[in-house]
C-alpha positions in Angstrom: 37.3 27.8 1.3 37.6 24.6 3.4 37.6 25.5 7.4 38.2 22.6 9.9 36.8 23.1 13.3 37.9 21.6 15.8 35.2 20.5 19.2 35.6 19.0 22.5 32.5 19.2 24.9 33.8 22.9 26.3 36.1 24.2 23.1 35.5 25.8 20.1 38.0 26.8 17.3 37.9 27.9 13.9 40.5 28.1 11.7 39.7 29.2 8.4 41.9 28.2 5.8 44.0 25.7 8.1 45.8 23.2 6.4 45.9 20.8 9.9 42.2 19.5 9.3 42.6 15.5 10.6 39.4 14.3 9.0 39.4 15.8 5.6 43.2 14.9 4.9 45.4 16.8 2.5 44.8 13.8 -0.2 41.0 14.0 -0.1 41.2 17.5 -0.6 43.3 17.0 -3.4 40.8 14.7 -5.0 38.0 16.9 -4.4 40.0 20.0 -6.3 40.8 17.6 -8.8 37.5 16.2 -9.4 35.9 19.3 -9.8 38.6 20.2 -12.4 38.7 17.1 -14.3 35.0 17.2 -14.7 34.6 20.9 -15.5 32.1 21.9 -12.7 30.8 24.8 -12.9 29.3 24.5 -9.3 30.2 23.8 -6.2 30.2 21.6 -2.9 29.3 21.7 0.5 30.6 19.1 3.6 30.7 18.4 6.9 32.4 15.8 8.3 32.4 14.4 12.6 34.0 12.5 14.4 33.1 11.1 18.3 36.6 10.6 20.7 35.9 7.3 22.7 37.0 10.3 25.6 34.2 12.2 24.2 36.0 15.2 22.3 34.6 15.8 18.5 36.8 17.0 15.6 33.8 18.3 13.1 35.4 19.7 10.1 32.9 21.8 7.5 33.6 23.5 4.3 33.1 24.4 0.7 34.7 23.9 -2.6 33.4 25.4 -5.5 31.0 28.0 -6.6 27.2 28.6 -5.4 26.4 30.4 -8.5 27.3 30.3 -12.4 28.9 33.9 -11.7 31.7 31.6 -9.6 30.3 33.0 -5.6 32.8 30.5 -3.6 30.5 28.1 -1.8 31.5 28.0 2.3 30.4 26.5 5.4 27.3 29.1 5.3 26.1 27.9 2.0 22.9 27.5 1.5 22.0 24.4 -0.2 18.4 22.1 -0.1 19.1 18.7 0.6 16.4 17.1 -1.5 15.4 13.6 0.0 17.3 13.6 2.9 14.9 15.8 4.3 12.5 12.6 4.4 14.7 11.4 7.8 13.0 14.6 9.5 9.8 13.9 8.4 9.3 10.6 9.9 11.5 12.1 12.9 8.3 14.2 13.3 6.0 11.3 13.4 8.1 9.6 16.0 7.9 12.7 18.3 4.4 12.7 18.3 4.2 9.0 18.9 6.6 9.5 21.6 4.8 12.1 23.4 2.3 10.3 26.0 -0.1 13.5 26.4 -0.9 13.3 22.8 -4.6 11.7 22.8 -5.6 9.7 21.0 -2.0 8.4 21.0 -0.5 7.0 18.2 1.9 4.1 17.3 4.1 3.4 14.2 1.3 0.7 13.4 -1.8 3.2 13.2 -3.5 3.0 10.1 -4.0 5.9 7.9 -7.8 5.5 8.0 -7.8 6.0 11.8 -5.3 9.8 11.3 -7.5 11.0 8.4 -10.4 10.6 7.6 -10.4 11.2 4.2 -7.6 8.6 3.4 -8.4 6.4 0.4 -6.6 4.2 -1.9 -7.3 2.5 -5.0 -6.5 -0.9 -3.7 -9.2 -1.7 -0.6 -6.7 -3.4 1.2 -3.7 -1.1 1.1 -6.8 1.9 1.6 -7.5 -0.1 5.1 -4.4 -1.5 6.4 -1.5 0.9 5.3 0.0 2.2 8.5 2.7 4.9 9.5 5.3 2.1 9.0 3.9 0.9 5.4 4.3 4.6 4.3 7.3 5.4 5.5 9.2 2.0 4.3 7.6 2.5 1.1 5.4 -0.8 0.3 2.1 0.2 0.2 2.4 -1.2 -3.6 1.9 2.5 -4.6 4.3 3.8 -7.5 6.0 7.4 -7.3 3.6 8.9 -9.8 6.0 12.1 -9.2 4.4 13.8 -12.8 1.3 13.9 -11.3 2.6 16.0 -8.1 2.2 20.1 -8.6 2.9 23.0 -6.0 0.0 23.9 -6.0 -1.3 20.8 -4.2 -2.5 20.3 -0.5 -3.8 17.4 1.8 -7.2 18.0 0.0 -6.1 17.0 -2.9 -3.9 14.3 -2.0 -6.2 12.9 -0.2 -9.5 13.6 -2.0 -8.3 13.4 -5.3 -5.1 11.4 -6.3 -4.6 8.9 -4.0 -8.1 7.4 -4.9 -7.3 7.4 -8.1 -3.9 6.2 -9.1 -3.0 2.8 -9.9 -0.5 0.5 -7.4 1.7 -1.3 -9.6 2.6 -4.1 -6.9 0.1 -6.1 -4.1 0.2 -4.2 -0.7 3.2 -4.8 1.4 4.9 -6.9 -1.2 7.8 -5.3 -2.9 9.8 -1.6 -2.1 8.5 1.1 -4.2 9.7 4.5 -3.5 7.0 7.1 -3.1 7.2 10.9 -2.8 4.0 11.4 -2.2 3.6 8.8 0.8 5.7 10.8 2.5 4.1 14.2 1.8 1.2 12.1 3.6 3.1 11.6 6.9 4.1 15.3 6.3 0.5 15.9 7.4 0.3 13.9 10.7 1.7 17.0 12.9 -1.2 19.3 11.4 -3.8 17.1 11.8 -3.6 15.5 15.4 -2.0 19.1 16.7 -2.5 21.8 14.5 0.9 22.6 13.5 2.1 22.4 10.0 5.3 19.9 10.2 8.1 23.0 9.2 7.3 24.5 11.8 6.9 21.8 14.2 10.7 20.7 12.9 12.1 24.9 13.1 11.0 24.5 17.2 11.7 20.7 18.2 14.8 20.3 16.0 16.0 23.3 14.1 15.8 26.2 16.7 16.7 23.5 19.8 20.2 22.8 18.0 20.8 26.0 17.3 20.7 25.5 12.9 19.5 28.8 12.6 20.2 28.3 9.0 18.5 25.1 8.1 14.6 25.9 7.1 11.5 25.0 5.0 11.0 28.4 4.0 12.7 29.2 0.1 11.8 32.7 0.9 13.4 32.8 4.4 16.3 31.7 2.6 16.2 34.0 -0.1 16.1 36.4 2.2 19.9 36.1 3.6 21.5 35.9 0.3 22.9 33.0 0.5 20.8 30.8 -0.6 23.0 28.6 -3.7 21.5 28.6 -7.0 21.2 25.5 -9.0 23.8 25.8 -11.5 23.1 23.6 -15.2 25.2 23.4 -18.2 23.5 24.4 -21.6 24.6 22.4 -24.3 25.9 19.8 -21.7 26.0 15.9 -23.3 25.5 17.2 -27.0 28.0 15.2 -29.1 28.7 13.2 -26.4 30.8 16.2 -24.6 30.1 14.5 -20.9 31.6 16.9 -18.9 30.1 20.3 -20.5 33.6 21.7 -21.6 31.6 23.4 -24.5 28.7 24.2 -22.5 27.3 27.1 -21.1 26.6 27.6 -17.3 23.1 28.8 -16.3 21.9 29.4 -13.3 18.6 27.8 -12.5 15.7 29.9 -10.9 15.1 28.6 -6.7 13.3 25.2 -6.5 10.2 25.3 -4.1 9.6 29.1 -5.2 6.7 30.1 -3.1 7.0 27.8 0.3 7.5 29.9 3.7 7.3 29.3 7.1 4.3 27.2 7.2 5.8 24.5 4.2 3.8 23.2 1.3 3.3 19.9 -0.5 7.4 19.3 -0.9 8.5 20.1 2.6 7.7 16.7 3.8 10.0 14.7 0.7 12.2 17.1 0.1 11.6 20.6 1.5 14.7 21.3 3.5 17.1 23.7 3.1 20.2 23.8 5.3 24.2 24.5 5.3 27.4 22.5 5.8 27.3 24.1 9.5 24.3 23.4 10.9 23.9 19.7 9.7 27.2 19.0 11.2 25.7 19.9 14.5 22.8 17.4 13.5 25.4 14.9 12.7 26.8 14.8 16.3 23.0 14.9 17.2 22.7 10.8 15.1 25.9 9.8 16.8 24.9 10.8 20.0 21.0 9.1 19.2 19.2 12.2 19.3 21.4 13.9 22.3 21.9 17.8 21.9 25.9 17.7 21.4 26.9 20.2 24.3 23.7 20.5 26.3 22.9 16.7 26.5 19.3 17.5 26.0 17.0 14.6 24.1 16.3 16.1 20.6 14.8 12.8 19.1 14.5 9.7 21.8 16.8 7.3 20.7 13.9 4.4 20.2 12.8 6.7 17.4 15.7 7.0 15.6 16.3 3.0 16.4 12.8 2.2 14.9 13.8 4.8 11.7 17.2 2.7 11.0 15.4 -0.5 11.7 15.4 -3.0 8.3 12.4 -3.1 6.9 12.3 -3.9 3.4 14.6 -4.6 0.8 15.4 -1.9 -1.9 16.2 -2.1 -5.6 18.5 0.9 -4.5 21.4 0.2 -6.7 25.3 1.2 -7.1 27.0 1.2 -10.3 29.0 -2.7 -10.2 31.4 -2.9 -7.3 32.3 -5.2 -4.8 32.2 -2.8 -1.8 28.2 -2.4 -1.3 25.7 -5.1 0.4 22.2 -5.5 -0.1 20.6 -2.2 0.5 17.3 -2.0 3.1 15.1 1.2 4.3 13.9 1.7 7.4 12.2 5.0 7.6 14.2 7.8 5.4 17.3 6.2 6.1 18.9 3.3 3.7 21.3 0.7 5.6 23.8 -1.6 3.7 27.2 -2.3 4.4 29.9 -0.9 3.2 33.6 -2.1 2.7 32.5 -4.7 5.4 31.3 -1.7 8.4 27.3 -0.9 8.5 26.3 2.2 6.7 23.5 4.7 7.4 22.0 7.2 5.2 19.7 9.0 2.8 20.5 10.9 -0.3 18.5 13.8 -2.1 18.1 15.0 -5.7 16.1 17.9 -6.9 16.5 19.8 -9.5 20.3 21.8 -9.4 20.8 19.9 -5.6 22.2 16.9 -4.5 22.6 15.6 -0.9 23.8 12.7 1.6 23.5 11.7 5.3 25.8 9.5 6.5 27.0 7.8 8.9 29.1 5.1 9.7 27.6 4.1 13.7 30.6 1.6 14.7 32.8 4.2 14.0 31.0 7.2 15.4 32.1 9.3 12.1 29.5 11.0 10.3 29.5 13.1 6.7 27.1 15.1 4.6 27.6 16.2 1.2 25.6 19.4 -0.9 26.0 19.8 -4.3 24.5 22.3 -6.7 25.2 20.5 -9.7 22.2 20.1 -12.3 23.7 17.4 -14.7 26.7 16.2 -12.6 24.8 14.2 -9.1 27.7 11.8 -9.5 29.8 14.2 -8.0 28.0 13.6 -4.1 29.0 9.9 -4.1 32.5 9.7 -5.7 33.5 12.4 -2.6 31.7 10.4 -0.3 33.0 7.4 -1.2 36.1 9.0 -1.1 35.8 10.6 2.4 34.8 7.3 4.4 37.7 5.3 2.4 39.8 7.8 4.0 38.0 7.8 7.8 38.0 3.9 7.6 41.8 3.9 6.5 41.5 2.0 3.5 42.9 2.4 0.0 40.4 4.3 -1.8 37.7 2.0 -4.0 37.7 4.1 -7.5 34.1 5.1 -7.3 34.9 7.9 -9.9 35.6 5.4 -12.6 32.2 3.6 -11.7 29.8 6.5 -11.7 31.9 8.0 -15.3 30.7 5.4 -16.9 26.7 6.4 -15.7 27.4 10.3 -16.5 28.6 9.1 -19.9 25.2 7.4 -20.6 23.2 10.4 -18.6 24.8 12.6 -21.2 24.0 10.5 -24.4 20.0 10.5 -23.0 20.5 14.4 -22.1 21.2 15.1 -25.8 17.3 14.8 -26.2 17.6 12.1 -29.5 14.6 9.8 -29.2 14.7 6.9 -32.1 13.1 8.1 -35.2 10.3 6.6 -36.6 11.1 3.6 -38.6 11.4 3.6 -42.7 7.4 3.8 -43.7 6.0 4.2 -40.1 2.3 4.2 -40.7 0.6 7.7 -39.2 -2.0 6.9 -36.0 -5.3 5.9 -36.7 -6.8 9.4 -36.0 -5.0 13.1 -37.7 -2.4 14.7 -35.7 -5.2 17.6 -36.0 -7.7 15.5 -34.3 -5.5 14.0 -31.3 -4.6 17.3 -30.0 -6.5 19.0 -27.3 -7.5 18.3 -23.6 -7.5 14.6 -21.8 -7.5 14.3 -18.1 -7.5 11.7 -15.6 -8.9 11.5 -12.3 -6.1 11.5 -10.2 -3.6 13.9 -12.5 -6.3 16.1 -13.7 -7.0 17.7 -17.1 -3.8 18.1 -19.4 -3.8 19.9 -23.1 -1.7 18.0 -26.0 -0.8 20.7 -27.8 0.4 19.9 -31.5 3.5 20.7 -33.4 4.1 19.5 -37.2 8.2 18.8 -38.2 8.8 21.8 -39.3 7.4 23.3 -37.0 5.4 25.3 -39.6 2.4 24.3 -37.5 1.5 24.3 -34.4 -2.2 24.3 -32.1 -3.3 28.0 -31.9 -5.8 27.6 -28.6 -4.2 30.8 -26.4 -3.5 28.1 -24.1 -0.7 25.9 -26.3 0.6 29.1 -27.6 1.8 30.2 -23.9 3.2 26.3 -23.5 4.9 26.4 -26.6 6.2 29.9 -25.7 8.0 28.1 -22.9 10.1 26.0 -24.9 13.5 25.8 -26.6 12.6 26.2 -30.1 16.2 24.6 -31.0 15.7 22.2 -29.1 12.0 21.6 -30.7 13.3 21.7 -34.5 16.2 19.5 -34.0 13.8 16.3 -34.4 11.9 16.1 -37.6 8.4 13.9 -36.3 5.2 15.2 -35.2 5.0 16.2 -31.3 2.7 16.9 -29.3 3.7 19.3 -26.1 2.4 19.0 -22.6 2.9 22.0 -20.2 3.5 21.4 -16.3 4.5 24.6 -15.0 3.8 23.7 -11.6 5.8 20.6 -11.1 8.3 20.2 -9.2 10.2 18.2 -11.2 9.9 18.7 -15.0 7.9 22.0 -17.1 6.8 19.8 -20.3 6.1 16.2 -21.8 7.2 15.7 -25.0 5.3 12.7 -27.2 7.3 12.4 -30.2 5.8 9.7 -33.1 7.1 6.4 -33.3 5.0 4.5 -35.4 1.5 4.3 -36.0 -0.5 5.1 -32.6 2.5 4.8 -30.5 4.7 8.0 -29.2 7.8 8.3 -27.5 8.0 10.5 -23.9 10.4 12.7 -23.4 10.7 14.6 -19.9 11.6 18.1 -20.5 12.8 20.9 -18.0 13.0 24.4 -20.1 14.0 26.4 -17.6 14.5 30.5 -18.0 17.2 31.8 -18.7 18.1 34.2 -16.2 19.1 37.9 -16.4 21.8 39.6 -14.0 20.9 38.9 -10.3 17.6 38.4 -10.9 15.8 35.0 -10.0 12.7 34.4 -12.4 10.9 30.9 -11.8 9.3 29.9 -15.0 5.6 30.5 -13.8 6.4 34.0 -13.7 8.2 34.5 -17.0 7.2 37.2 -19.4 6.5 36.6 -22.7 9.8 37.7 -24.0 11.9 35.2 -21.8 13.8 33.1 -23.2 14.3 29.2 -22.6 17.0 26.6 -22.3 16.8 22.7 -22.3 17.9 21.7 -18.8 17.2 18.5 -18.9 15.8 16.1 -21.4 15.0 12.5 -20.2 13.2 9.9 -21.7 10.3 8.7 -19.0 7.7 5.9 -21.3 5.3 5.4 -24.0 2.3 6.5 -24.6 -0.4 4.5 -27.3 -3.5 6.4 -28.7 -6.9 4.4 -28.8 -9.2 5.4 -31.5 -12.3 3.3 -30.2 -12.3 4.6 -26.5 -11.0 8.2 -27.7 -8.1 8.7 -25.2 -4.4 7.5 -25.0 -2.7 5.4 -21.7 0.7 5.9 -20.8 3.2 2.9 -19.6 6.4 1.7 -20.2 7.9 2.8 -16.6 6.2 6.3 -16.6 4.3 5.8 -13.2 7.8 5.2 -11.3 7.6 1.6 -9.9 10.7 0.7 -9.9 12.2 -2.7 -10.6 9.3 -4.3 -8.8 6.4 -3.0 -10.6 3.8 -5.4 -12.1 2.5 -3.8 -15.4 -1.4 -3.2 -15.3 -3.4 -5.6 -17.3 -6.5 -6.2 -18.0 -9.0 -6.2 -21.4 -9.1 -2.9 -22.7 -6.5 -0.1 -23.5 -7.6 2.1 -20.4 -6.7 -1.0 -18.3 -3.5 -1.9 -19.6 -2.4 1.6 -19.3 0.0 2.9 -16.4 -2.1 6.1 -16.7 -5.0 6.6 -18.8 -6.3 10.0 -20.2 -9.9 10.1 -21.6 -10.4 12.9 -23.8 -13.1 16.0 -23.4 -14.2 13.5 -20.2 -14.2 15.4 -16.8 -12.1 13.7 -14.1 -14.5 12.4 -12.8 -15.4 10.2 -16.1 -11.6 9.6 -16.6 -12.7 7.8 -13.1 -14.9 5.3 -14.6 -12.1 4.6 -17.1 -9.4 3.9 -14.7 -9.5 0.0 -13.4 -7.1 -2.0 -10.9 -5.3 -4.2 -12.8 -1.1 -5.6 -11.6 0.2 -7.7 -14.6 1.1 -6.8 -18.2 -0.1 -8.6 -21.1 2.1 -8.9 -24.4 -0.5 -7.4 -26.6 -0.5 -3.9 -26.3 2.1 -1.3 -26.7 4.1 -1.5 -23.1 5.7 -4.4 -23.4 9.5 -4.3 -22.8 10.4 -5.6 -26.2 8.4 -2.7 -28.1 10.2 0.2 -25.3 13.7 -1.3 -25.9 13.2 -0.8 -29.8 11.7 2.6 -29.6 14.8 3.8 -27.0 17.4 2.0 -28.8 18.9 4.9 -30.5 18.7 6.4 -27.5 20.4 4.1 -25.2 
């Protein structure tokens, strides 16, 4: 149901159902009915869109399109949707309130290092460890990769601090290139704790949230859960196989809640992505960025306006990309906010992707039009830019740029990588230097901590029988495990965030392929069942199957390093180097060590060599199939 309201400073009107919305015209809404058609969603779509009067009246249209759940709930204005990323704008928003407040002692600045917040704060490379300041973490150069697989729920500033950001390689020199980090981030999501003893949701719920009235918008999953009408992530089973794109032939599932066990006080996502919100309330927040941090009706300052300048203040370049278009600038970041121009008017915003949600912020400042997007779409995040695209064509009155072509032709190589077919190994691939039998069992690293390869032969005949691996394996697809005929070896993860297995599939001799698996449960009636509290008897489907690096076993120093892209650098990242295997690796894992001798292992090195495994020539032939 799409509902246009309609604002000045004193009036407020809903009509639900109206066909007179101004800002949303009859043809965008027509494409949006017909995009979701076309491409067989089986989800839906959130979206609010404002504009500022030059005599100060608003028009602020919000609706939904859609359904919030694979049983076909419609999706409307109260929808409940996370927003993924964008939630990194409020995180930094926090930091600038405290810097802003003059009683605060010691006082801060956006140019306080680290080291003088925490005392525990340590990084691997001594001069990022003793110079990175608020502004190098939140404009992402601290030449620190994502490292996003080593991230868990279960984490907490003690670890962070203590334990993986010591012991992580940077894959670039300090300051030097853009490298998007979620953990940096869940770093600054700690400043409000430590100089005031609040936890940052619930600094945000009373200086932003409850102050605007978004009585919706929270960190809490189980707060949300709660009102029932919180959308699930919906995914398509069986979507990309034989190259169906659009899932016509595919199954919808819905996904169990992201974030499961956060509440009021947060946890280790809130800061990167923790927020949860509906197509109402963050159109009250987009008046709020028009008006620089103004309440819309009270007049009150939410956020000064200096912060949100500093926050949408260029300060590096990005490697943030578009598919091929004339229409899009250079893109920079500021501090959870990208600016480019677009179509020739500057551009402000930050989009968001979990898993089953997809987000944008955005805001066109000359124009005082603002527009934010939720999607709960596993497989189809295309679907947030093609209908923003769409709507600011529209507000800026020019013919619409065909941004659905553009992003159909990344969905069609999305589904050819979903299908899960990693290249075989090659005619008379020689086996590793050490037995599949012997390979298997536990490695860890410093930073990501201990990990269990468990083994399984072709035909799946065999398979490691540790109680452990047979609970991982449990919490597969076995389909999806048989339909390759090569050796594996399984990985679980079932507290991240972001995926619940690796996957290293034999190449050829000690080198593996890694696949990035999400089995998620399938779900029963109303129920919602996250996968760490599946029963034995559940049953699992392959969300989402993504190749993420290469991984080369070293029979001398008994472990195996992982490269080839896995650590998240980016287009900027300098492959480690250096004279033995543990040093060339992205990630090295020492087996039957303790972290703590996985340390020892686990040099700084920034440049790739050409004679070991991760070179781009060996990755492109062992993804080739693939891609």
């Amino acid at each position: 149901m799409w509902t246009p309201l309609f604002l000045s400073t004193t009036i407020l009107l809903s009509l639900s159902g109206s066909t007179s919305a101004k800002l949303v015209t009859t043809e965008v809404d027509t494409f949006i009915k017909n995009l979701l058609t076309e491409w067989h969603t089986p989800s839906g779509i959130g979206i609010a869109v404002v504009s500022r009067h030059d005599d100060g009246t608003w028009e602020v249209e919000t609706g939904g399109y859609g359904s919030s759940d694979a049983s076909g709930t419609p999706v409307t204005n109260q929808t409940q949707f996370f927003i993924g990323s964008s939630s990194k704008h409020f995180d930094v928003i926090a930091t600038g309130l405290l810097i802003s407040n003059t009683s605060l002692s010691p006082a801060i600045t956006w140019d306080t290092p680290m080291k003088q917040i925490f005392p525990d704060w340590k990084l691997l490379d001594p001069e990022a460890s003793e110079k990175a300041t608020i502004t190098d973490l939140m404009s992402h150069r601290t030449g620190v990769p994502r490292h996003d697989p080593a991230l868990d729920y279960s984490q907490d500033q003690d670890f962070l601090f203590k334990t993986l950001f010591p012991n992580i390689k940077p894959s670039a020199p300090f300051r030097s290139a853009w490298q998007y980090n979620n953990a940096m981030y869940t770093a600054l999501s700690y400043i409000p704790q430590q100089l005031i003893k609040t936890p940052l949701s619930r600094f945000i719920q009373s200086n932003i949230f409850d102050k605007l009235g978004m009585n919706d918008t929270t960190y809490s999953t189980k707060r949300a859960l709660g009102t029932g009408r919180l959308a699930k992530g919906v995914g398509q089973d069986g979507w990309g196989i034989s190259g169906d794109i659009f899932g016509q032939n595919a199954t919808a599932r819905d996904l169990p809640p992201f974030n499961p066990d956060s509440g009021d006080d947060g946890n280790v996502v809130s800061g990167p992505g923790g927020i949860i919100s509906t197509a109402a309330d963050l159109s009250v927040w987009l008046q709020t960025l028009i008006l620089n941090g103004t309440h819309p009706t009270t007049n009150e300052t939410i956020v000064p306006a200096d912060v949100l300048g500093k926050l949408t203040t260029p300060i590096m370049k990005t490697d943030q990309i578009f598919p091929p278009n004339n229409d899009t600038s250079d893109v920079y970041y500021g501090g959870g906010r990208w600016m480019y121009q677009y179509r020739g008017e500057d551009l402000q915003e930050h989009d968001g992707e979990i898993t089953g949600f997809t987000s944008t912020i955005s805001m066109l400042p000359n124009r005082h039009v603002a527009v934010a997007i939720l999607s709960n779409s596993l497989e189809n995040r295309a679907l947030v830019p093609v209908i923003k695209f769409r709507i600011l064509d529209s507000l800026m009155n020019l013919e619409p740029s065909d941004w659905k072509t553009r992003y159909l032709q990344l969905l069609q190589l999305k589904a050819v990588k979903s299908a899960g077919t990693q290249a075989p190994p090659p005619s008379g691939a020689p086996l590793p230097s050490e037995s599949f039998d012997k390979l298997q069992g536990t490695y860890s690293n410093a930073g990501y901590g201990k990990i269990e390869l468990c083994y399984v032969a072709p035909s799946s005949s065999v398979s490691s029988t540790s109680d452990s691996c047979k609970e991982t394996l449990s919490r597969t697809n076995a389909a999806f495990m048989a339909s390759t005929a090569t050796h594996k070896f399984v990985v679980g993860r079932p507290g991240s965030p972001f995926n619940s297995h690796w996957i290293l599939s034999h190449f050829s001799g000690d080198v593996f392929n890694m696949t990035d698996a999400l089995f998620e449960p399938i779900q029963q009636n109303s129920t919602r069942v996250s996968r760490r509290r599946a029963t034995d008897s559940t049953t699992y489907w392959p969300a989402e199957i993504d190749p993420f690096g290469v991984a080369m076993f070293d029979k001398a120093s008994g472990g195996f390093g992982i490269g080839g892209g896995f650590w998240g650098g980016g287009s900027a990242q300098k492959e480690p180097t250096g004279p033995t295997p543990q040093d060339k690796a992205e990630v090295w894992f020492s087996k039957g060590e303790s972290a703590a001798a996985a340390k020892a292992n686990d040099g700084l090195a920034l440049r790739l060599p050409n004679s070991w495994a991760f070179s781009s020539i060996a990755i492109m032939m062992m993804f080739a199939v693939l891609l």
